[in-house]
VMD Tcl script that draws the C-alpha trace (Angstrom):
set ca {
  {1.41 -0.56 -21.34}
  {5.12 -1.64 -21.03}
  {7.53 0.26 -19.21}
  {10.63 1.21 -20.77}
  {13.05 2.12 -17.77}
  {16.11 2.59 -19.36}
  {13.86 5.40 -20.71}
  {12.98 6.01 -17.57}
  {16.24 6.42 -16.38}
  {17.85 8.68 -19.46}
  {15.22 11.74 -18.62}
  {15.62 11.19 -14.55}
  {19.13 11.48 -14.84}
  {19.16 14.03 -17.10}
  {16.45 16.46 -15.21}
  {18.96 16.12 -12.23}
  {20.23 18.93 -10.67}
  {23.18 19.85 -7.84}
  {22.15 17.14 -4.60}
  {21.52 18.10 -1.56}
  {25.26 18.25 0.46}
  {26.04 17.68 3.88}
  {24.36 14.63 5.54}
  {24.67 14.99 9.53}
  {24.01 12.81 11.86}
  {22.53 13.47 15.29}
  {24.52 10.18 16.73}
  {26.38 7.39 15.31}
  {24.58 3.41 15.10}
  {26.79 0.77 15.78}
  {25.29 -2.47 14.50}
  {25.29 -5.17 17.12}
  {25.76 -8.51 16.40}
  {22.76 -9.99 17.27}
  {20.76 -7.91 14.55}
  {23.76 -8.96 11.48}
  {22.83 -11.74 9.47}
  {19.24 -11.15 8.47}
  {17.90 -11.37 5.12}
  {16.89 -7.50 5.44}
  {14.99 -4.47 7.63}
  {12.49 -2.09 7.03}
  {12.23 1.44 6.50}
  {10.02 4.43 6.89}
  {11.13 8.13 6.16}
  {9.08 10.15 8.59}
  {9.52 12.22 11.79}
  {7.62 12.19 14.34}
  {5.22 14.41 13.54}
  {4.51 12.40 10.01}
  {6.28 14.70 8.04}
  {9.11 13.60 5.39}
  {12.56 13.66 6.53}
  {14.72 15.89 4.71}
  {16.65 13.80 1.92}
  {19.84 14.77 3.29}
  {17.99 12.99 6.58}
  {16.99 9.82 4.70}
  {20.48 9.32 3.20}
  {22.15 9.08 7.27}
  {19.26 6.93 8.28}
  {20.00 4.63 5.07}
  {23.47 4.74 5.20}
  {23.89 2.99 8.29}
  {21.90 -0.30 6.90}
  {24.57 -1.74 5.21}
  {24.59 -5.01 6.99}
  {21.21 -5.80 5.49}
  {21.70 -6.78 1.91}
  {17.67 -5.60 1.09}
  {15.84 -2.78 2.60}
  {11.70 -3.26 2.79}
  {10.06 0.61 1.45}
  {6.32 0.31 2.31}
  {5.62 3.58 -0.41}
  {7.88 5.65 -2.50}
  {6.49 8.55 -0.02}
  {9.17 11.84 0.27}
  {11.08 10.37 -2.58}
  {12.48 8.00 -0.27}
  {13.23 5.23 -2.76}
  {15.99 8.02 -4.85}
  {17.12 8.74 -1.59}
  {17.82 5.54 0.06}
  {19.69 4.33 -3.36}
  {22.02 7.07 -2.90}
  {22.60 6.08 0.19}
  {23.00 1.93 -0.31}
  {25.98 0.36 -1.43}
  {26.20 -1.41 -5.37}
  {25.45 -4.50 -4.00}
  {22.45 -3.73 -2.01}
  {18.79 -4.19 -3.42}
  {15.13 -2.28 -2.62}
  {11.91 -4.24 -1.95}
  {9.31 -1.84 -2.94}
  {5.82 -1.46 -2.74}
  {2.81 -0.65 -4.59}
  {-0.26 0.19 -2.37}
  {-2.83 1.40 -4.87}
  {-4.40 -1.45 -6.50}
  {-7.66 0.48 -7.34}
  {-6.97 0.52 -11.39}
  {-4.31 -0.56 -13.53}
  {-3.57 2.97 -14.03}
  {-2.84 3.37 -10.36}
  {-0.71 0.58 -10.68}
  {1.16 1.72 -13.66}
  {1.33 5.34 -11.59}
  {3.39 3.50 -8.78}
  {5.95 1.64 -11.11}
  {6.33 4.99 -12.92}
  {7.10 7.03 -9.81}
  {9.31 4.29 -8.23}
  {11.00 3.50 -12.25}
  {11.71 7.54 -11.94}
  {13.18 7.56 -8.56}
  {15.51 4.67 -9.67}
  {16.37 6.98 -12.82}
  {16.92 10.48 -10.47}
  {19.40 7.94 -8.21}
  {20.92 7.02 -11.65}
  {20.06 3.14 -11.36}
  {17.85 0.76 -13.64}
  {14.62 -0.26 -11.94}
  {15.89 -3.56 -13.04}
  {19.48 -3.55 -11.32}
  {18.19 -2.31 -7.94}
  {14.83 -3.50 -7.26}
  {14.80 -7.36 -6.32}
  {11.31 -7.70 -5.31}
  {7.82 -6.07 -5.50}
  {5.11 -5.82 -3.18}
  {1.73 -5.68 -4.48}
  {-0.49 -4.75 -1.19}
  {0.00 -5.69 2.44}
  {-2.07 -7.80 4.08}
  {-5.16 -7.16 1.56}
  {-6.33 -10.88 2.38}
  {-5.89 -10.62 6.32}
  {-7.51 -6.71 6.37}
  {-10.63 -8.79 4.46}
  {-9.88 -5.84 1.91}
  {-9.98 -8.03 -0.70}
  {-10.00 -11.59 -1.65}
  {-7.31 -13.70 -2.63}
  {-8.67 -13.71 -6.10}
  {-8.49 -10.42 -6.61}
  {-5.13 -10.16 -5.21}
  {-4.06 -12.70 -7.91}
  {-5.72 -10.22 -10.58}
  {-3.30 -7.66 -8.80}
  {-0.21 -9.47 -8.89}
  {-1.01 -10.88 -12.60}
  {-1.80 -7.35 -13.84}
  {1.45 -6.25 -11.97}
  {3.55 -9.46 -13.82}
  {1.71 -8.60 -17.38}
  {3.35 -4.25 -16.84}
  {6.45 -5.67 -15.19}
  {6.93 -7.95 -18.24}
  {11.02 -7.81 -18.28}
  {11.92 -7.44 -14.49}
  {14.56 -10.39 -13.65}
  {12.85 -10.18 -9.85}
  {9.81 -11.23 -7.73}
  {6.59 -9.92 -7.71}
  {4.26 -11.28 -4.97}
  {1.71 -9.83 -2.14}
  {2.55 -10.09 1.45}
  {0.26 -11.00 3.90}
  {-0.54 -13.18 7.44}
  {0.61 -16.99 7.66}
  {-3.40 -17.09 8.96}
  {-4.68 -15.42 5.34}
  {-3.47 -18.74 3.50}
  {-5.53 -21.14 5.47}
  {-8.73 -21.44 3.21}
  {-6.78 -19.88 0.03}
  {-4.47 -22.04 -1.35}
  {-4.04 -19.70 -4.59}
  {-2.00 -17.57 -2.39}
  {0.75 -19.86 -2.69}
  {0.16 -20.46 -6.41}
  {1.05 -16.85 -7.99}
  {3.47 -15.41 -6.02}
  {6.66 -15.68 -6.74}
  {7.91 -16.69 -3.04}
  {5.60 -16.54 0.28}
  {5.83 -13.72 2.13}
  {4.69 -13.39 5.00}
  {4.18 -10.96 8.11}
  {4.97 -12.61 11.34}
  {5.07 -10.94 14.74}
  {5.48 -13.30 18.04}
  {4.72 -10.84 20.38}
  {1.09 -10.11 18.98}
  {0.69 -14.09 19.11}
  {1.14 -14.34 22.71}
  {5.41 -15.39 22.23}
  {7.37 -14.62 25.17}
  {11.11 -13.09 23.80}
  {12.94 -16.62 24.47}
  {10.57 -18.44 22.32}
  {10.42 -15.71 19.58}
  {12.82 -17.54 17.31}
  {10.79 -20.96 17.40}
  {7.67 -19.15 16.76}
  {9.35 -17.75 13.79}
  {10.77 -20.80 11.85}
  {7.22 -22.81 13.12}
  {4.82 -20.04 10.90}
  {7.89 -20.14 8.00}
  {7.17 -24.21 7.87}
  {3.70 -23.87 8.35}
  {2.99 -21.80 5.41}
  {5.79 -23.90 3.63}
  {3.68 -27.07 4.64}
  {0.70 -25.94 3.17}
  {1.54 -24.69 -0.06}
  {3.13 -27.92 -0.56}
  {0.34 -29.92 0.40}
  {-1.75 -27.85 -2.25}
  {0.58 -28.47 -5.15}
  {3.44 -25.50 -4.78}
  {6.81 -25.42 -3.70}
  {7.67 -22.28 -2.56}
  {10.59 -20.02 -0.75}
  {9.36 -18.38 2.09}
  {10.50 -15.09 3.02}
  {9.34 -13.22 6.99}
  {8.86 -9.56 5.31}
  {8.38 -8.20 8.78}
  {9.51 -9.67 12.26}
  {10.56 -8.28 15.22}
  {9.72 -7.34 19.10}
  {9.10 -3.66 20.61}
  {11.42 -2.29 23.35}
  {8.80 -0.51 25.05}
  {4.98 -0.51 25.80}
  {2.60 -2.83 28.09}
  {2.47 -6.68 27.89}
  {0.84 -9.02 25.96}
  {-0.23 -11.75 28.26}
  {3.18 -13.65 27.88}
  {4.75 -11.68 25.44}
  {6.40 -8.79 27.85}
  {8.31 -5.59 25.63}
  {11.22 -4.08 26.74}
  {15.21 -3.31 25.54}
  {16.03 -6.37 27.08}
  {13.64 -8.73 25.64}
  {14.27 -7.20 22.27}
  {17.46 -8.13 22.57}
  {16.52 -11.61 23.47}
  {13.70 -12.00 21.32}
  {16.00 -10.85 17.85}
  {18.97 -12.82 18.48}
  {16.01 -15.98 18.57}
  {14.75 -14.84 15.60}
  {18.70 -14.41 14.28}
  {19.05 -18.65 15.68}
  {16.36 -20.15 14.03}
  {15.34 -18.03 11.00}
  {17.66 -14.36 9.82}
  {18.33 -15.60 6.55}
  {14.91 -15.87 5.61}
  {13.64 -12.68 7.61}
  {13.10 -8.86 7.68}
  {14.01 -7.48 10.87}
  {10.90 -5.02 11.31}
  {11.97 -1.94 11.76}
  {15.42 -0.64 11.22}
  {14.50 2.34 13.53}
  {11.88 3.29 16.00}
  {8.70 4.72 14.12}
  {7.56 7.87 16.51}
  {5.07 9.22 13.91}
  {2.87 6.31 14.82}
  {-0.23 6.04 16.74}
  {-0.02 3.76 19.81}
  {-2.11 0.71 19.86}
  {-3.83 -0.66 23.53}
  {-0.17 -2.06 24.08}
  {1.59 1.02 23.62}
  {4.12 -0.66 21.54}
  {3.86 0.23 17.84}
  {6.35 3.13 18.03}
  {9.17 0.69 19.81}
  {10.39 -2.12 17.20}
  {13.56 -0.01 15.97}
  {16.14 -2.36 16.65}
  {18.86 0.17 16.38}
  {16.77 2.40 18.24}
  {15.48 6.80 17.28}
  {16.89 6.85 13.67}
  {20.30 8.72 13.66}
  {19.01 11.84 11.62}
  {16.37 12.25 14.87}
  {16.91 15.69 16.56}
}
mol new
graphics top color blue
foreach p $ca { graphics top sphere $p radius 0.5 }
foreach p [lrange $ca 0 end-1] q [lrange $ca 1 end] { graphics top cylinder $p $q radius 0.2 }
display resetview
């Protein structure tokens, strides 16, 4: 099956109804400079209870991104993908996801639901999405192989058939070691990378960075493919316990980021735009704490 978005499109916009109005913030964001300049940031549209934010609420949390010319969505949970286009500006693009790779039907599910929140915004799938994420980390979680993840991707490429824009997996640098076809059908490399969970301290986050970016670049091209590589997640928590050398805090974020921002921002996903309090704490106690502009600004 072939989708048809401009189809897509005609019946979302024309099922649309009043929006929701006022969009309040609980506090402003200033952007500092040591976080402009990156590629893009992620995004997640839940409280801290794991409940959607209202889309009023995911509009001010969006709307204050507009130094990051792509925004990661890990799901088209609470809508957010309608939501955050209404919030971004013409010239900025989505990288979606689609996390159910048990059928091509679940596949096709997840491009129609995202295809329709483009439509409900009143965008083309086309126009606003500039890449597509076919699982995370399915190699690395030994979920799957990376076979199978090129039966994903190629299923994915055969639906997607007229999208201008990339369509790839993302997973760890480590995942490609041993399977070289990783680098063969994705469209770029891209790749989680976290310094502090490899023993980085902050100063030397921006090396570590650009050293897994020409690692994986290395060894594609040693197997035969020349590929862009793109960090889909990066970043450094401003809170929790350390990690042998790698020490959290608002302070070493600060340091860490603006060595990331030296060596490697145009190729790189700040991970996360805000702090995610609806998550569970690993031994560290830092998973909620990689907001780089801090509690979203739609956080009571």
């Amino acid at each position: 099956m072939k989708f048809s978005f401009s189809a897509i499109a005609a019946v979302a916009v024309a099922l649309l109804g009043s929006s929701e109005a006022a969009i309040i913030a609980k506090r402003d964001v200033s952007i500092p400079d040591y976080v402009k300049g990156f590629k893009g940031t992620t995004y997640t549209p839940y409280d801290k209870d794991y409940n959607c934010r209202t889309p009023a609420q995911i509009r001010t949390d969006v709307s204050y991104l507009k130094d990051f010319p792509y925004i990661r969505l890990y799901s088209n949970a609470c809508s957010v993908v309608q939501y955050a286009l209404e919030a971004l500006d013409d010239s900025q693009k989505l990288v979606v996801a689609l996390n159910d790779v048990s059928s091509t039907e679940a596949l096709q599910n997840e491009i129609w639901s995202i295809a329709a929140s483009c439509g409900f915004a009143g965008k083309q799938f086309n126009d606003v999405v500039d890449t597509v994420i076919v699982g995370n980390e399915l190699v690395y979680n030994n979920w799957y192989s990376a076979d199978q993840v090129k039966g994903f991707v190629e299923t994915v490429k055969s639906l997607l058939s007229t999208f201008p824009g990339h369509i790839l997996t993302a997973d760890t640098v480590s995942s490609y070691y041993g399977n070289p076809s990783l680098c063969e059908f994705n469209d770029y490399i891209g790749i989680n990378s976290h310094p502090f969970f490899d023993n980085s301290t902050a100063e030397g986050a921006g090396d570590y960075v650009l050293s897994r970016i020409q690692a994986v670049w290395q060894f594609c091209h040693e197997h035969g493919y020349d590929r862009d590589v793109v960090v889909l997640e990066t970043g450094w928590p401003s809170s929790g316990l350390p990690y042998n050398n790698a020490i959290p805090g608002v302070e070493e974020q600060k340091i860490a980021v603006k060595a990331i921002q030296s060596t490697s921002a145009a190729s790189s996903f700040l991970f996360s735009a805000y702090n995610e309090l609806w998550k569970s704490q690993n031994e560290w106690h830092v998973e909620k704490s990689f907001g780089v502009l801090g509690d979203a600004p739609s956080t009571a």
